[in-house]
C-alpha positions as CSV (number, residue, x, y, z in Angstrom):
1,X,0.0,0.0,0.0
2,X,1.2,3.7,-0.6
3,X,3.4,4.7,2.5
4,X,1.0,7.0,3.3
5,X,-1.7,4.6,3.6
6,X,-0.2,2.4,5.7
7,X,0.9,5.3,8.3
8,X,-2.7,6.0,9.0
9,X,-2.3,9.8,7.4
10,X,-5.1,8.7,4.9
11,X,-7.3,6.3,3.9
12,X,-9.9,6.7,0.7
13,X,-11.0,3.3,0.5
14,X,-12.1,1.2,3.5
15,X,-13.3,2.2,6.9
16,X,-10.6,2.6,8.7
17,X,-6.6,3.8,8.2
18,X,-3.7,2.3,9.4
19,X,-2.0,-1.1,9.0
20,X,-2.0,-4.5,10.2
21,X,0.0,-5.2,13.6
22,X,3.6,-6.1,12.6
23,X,3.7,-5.3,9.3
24,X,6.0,-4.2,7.2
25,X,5.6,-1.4,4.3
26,X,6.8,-3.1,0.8
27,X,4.8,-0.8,-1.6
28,X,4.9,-2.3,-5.6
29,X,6.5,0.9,-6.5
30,X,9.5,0.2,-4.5
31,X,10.0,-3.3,-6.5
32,X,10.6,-1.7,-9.8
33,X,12.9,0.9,-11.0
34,X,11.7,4.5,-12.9
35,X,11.5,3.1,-16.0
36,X,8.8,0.4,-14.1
37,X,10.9,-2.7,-15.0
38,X,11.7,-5.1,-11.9
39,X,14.5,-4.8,-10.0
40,X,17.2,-7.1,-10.1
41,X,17.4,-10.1,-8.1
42,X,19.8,-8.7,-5.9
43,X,18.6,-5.5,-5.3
44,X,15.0,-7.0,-4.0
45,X,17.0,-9.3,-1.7
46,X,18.3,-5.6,-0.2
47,X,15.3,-4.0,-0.5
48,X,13.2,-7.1,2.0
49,X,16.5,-7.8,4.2
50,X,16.4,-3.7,4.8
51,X,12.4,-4.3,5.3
52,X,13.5,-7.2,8.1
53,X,12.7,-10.1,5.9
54,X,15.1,-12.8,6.6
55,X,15.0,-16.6,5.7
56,X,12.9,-18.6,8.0
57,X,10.5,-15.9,8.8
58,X,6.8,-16.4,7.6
59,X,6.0,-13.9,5.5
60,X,2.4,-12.6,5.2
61,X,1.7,-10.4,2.1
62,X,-1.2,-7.8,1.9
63,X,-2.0,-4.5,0.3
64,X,-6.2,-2.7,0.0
65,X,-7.9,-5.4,-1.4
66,X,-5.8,-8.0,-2.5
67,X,-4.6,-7.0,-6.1
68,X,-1.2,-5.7,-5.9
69,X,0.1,-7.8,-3.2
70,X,0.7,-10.2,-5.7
71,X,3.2,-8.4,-6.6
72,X,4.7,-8.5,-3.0
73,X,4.9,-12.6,-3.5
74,X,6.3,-12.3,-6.8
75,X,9.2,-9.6,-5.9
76,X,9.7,-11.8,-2.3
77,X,10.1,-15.1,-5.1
78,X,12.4,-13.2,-7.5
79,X,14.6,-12.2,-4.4
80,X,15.2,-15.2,-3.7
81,X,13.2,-15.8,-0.5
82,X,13.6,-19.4,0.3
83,X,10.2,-19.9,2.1
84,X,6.9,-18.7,-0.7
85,X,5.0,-15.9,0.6
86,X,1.4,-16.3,1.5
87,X,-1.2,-13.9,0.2
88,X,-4.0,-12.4,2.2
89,X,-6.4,-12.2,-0.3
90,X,-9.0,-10.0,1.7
91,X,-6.0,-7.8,2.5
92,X,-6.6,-4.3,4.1
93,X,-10.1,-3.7,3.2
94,X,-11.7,-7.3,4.8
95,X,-9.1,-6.8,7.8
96,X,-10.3,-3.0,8.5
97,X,-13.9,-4.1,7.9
98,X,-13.5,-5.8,11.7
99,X,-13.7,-3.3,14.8
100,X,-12.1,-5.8,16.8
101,X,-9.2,-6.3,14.4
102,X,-6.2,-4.1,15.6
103,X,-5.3,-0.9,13.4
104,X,-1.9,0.6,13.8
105,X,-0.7,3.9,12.6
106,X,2.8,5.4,12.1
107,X,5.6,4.0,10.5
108,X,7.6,0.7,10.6
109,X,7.9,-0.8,14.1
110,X,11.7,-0.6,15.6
């Protein structure tokens, strides 16, 4: 999701802002390059090590409703991630949809 999305600051879509506790911010812009090819191989291995992704850690991706999180798997595959990503389907929107789901604002955690 857009960083500003995921900080809370706005939210256009679904019924409440923030993000899922624990999560990290791995928008699909930031998995290609300005010319909106893919990265390389090695520079998405940076990119989700700098995000806290290391091997052996389930990985959980999500973005509004589902879409572009596919993306998420796909880079996370590319970079070599030895464990595959699963993909919240319902993603941001069925999560927010709960009041008794947790909605964190701000930026990354640590």
């Amino acid at each position: 999701r857009a960083p500003e999305r995921y900080r809370g600051e706005t939210e256009p879509v679904d019924p409440r802002a923030g993000h899922v506790p624990g999560a990290r911010n791995a928008p699909f812009a930031a998995h290609v390059d300005g010319h909106g090819r893919w990265r390389t191989p090695e520079a998405l291995a940076r990119h989700f090590r700098d995000l806290g992704v290391a091997p052996g850690t389930p990985v959980g991706a999500y973005c509004g409703s589902g879409v572009t999180a596919c993306s998420v798997v796909l880079a996370l595959e590319l970079a070599g991630h030895p464990e595959p990503a699963a993909l919240y389907a319902g993603s941001w929107s069925n999560w927010s949809a709960d009041p008794r789901r947790v909605a964190v604002t701000g930026g990354d955690p640590g």
